[in-house]
N, C-alpha and C positions, 0 to 999 in steps of 0.2 A: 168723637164724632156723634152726631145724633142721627138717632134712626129717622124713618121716613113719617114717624109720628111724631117728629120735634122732640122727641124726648132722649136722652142722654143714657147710654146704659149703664150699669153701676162701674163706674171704675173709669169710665171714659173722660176724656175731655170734652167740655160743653167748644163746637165751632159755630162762634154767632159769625154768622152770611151776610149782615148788611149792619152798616153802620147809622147810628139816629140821625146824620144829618140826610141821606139818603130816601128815608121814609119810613113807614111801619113795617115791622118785622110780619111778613104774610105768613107764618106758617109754611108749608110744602107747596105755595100755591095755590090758584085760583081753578084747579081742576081741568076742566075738558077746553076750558077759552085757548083763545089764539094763542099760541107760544108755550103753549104749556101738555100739550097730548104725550102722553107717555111713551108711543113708538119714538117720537123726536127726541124725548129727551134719552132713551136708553141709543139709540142708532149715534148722538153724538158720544155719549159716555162712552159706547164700547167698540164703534168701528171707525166713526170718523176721520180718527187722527189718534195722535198721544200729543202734539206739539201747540199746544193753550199760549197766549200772549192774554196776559193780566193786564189788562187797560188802569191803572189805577193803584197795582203793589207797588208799595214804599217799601223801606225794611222798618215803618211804624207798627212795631207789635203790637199796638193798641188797635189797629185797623182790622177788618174783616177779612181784607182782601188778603193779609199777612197770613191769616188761620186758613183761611179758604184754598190758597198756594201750598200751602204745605201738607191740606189732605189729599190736593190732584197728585203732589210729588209720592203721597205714598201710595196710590194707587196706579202708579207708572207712568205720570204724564208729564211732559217736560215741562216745566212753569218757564215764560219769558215774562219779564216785568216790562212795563210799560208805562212810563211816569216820567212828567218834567226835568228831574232830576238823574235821569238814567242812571240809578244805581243800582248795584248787585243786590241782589235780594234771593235767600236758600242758594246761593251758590249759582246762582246766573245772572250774566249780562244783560244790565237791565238797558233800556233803549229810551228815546224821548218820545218816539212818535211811529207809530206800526208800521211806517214806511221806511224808517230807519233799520228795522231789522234785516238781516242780509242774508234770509233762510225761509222759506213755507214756514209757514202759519193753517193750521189747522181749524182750530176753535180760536175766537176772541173774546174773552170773557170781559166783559162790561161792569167795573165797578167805577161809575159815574151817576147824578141825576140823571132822573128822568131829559132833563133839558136839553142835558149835552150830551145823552148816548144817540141819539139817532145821527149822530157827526159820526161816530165813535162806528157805527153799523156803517153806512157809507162808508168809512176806509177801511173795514174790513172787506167789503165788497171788492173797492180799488185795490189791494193787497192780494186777491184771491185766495182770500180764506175762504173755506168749507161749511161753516158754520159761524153764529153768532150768538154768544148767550147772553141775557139782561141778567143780573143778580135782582134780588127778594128786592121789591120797591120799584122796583127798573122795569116801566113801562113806557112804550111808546108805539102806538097804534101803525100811526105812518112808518116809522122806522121798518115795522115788522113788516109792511109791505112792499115796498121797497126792496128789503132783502132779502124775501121768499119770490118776489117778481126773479131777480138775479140770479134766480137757482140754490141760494145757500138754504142749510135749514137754519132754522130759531127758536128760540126758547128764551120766555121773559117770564118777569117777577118768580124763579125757583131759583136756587144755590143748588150746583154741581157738590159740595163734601156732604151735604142731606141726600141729595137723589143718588150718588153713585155708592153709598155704601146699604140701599133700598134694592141695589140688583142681584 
């Protein structure tokens, strides 16, 4: 896991958070901008929920969203996978579409473009999720308003396995 400085401590596994076709790897984040304030991101890490639906896990270990999943899992959080192919992914029923899951939804972690997450924030909205997180790259201005208008919080361009092992 890498600490809150991007950097990997001796012995760790490096978890890269966004894949190249996704965008540039930002680091921890664009600081104090919209989506990204510290109270937000620690109030979803540690009281929101445990129950994450991963827009985007495949069981492709080459993908982020695959290393990303399995640091929420060690940190206590339920991974639901969320992908075309609804496959099992770390030992959960993976779904096709966040309205097919037949459970709360807490956090929806966002690993999609830019293009196609602010779809992706809308149906967590209609789902009654709690929360909506964009991973590293994953911005979208209207998105974010939208679903902070709905009551949910949000958090864009930062990866939850860098911020949550920072608390």
């Amino acid at each position: 896991m890498r600490r809150a400085d991007g950097n990997a401590p001796r012995g760790s596994p490096v978890v890269v958070c966004m894949d190249s076709d996704t965008g540039t790897d930002a680091g921890t984040g664009a600081g104090t901008d919209a989506g990204t304030d510290a109270e937000t991101i620690k109030r979803i890490l540690t009281s929101t929920g445990d129950t994450w639906a991963v827009v985007g896990l495949s069981d492709n270990e080459s993908r982020a969203a695959y290393g990303v999943a399995r640091v929420l899992q060690r940190f206590g959080k339920r991974v639901v996978p969320v992908h075309p192919r609804a496959e099992p992914v770390h030992g959960e029923q993976g779904y096709a579409s966040l309205a097919d899951i037949p459970f709360d939804v807490d956090v929806v972690d966002v690993f999609v473009n830019s293009a196609l997450a602010g779809r992706v924030a809308d149906e967590a909205v209609a789902i009654g999720a709690k929360a909506v997180w964009f991973q590293l790259g994953v911005v979208d201005d209207e998105a974010y308003e939208r679903t902070r208008a709905a009551g949910l919080d949000m958090v864009m361009d930062r990866c939850p396995a860098i911020e949550i092992g920072s608390l």
